[in-house]
C-alpha positions in Angstrom: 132.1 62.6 -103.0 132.7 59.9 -105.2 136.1 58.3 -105.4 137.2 59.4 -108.8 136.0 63.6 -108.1 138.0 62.5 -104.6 140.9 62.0 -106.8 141.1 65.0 -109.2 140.1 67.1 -106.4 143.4 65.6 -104.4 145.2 66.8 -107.4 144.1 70.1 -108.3 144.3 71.1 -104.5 147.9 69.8 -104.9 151.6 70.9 -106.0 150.6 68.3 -109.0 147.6 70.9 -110.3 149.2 71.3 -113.4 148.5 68.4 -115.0 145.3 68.6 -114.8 144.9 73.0 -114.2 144.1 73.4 -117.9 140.8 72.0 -118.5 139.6 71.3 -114.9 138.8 73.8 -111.7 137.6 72.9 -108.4 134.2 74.1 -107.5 133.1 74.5 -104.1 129.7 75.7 -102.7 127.2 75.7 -100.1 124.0 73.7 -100.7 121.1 76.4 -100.9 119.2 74.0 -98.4 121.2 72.2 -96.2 124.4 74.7 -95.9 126.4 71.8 -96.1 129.9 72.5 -98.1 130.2 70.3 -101.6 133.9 70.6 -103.9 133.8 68.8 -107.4 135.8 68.8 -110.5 134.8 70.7 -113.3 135.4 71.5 -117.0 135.5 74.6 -117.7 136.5 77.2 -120.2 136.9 80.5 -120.2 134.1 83.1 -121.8 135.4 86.4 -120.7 138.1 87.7 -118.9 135.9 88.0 -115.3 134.0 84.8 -116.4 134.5 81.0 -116.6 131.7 78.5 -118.3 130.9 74.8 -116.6 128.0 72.6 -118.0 126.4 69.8 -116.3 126.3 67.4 -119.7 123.4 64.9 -119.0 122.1 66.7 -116.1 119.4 64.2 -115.4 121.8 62.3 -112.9 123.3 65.8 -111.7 122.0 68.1 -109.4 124.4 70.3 -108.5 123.4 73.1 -110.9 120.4 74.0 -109.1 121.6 75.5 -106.5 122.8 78.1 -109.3 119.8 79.4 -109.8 119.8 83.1 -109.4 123.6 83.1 -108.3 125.2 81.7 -105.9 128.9 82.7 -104.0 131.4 80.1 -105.2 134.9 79.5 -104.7 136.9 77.9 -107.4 140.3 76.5 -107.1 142.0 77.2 -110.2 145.6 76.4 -111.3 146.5 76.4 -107.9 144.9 79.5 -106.4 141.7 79.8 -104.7 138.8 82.6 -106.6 136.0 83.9 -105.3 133.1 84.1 -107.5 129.4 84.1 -108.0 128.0 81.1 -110.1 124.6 81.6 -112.1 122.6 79.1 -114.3 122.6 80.8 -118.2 119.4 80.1 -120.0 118.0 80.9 -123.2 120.0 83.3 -125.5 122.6 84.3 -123.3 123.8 79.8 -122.8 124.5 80.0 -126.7 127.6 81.7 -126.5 128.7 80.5 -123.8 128.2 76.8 -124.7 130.2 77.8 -127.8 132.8 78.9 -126.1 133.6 75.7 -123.8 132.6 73.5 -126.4 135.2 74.8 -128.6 138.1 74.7 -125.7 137.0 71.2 -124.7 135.8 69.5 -128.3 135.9 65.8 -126.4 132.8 67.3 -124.3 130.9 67.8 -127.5 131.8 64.2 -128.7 130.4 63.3 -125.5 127.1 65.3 -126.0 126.8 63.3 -129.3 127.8 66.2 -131.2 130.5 66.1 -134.1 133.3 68.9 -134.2 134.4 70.1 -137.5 138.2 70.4 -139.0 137.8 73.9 -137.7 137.3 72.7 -134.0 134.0 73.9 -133.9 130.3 72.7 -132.9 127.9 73.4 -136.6 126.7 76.8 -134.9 123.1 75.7 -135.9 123.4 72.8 -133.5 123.7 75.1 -130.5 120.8 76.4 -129.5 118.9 72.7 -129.2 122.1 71.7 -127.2 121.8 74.7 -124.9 118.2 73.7 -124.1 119.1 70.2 -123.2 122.0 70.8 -121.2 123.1 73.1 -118.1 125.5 75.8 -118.3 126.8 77.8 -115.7 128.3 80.9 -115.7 131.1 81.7 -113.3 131.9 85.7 -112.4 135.2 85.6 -110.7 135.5 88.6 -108.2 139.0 90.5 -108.3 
């Protein structure tokens, strides 16, 4: 893990979450091909109340993601507690929404992707779909 996901990861596991519980969640999974165990930091927002949205932005350098492919059990650490959940890659239709939604509750990410946020907080609606095509977005279904 590299130092800085080291880091966060430190903190959202700690006492010190808080600072950081808002907009970030620890995801931890097990490789589809090696089994081996892998816990990074995360953006997230939430789309539902049973479901949270993460995107790999630039995904060429990221391959986590893949191993979301047709779901995959997850646990996420989230302002301080520890969720069970199943993580699936969204394509197509179903990513536009969801994009909206973490885009909106995390506007810097959208000045990261290159796209600009209006006065009203909010991606042009136009702009999604071609977004949702070039980027990864995972869908998070916590269990109760």
């Amino acid at each position: 893990m590299p130092i800085g996901n080291a880091l966060v990861g430190g903190v959202l596991r700690s006492p010190l979450h808080r600072t950081m519980s808002r907009s970030l969640l620890l995801l931890t999974y097990k490789g589809q091909r090696t089994g081996k165990e892998y816990s990074l930091p995360v953006g997230f927002a939430r789309y539902a109340e049973d479901e949270l949205v993460v995107i790999a932005g630039r995904p060429g350098g990221k391959t986590w993601w893949t191993n979301m492919r047709g779901g995959l059990p997850v646990k996420v650490r989230l302002a301080g507690k520890d969720i069970a959940g199943v993580a699936r890659l969204v394509t197509g239709d179903d990513a536009v929404p969801r994009l909206a939604a973490y885009l909106e509750a995390l506007p810097r990410a959208a000045r990261s992707l290159g796209l600009t946020v209006g006065p009203d907080g909010k991606v042009a609606a136009d702009r999604l779909p071609a977004m949702a095509g070039e980027v990864q977005v995972v869908g998070i279904r916590l269990q109760p």
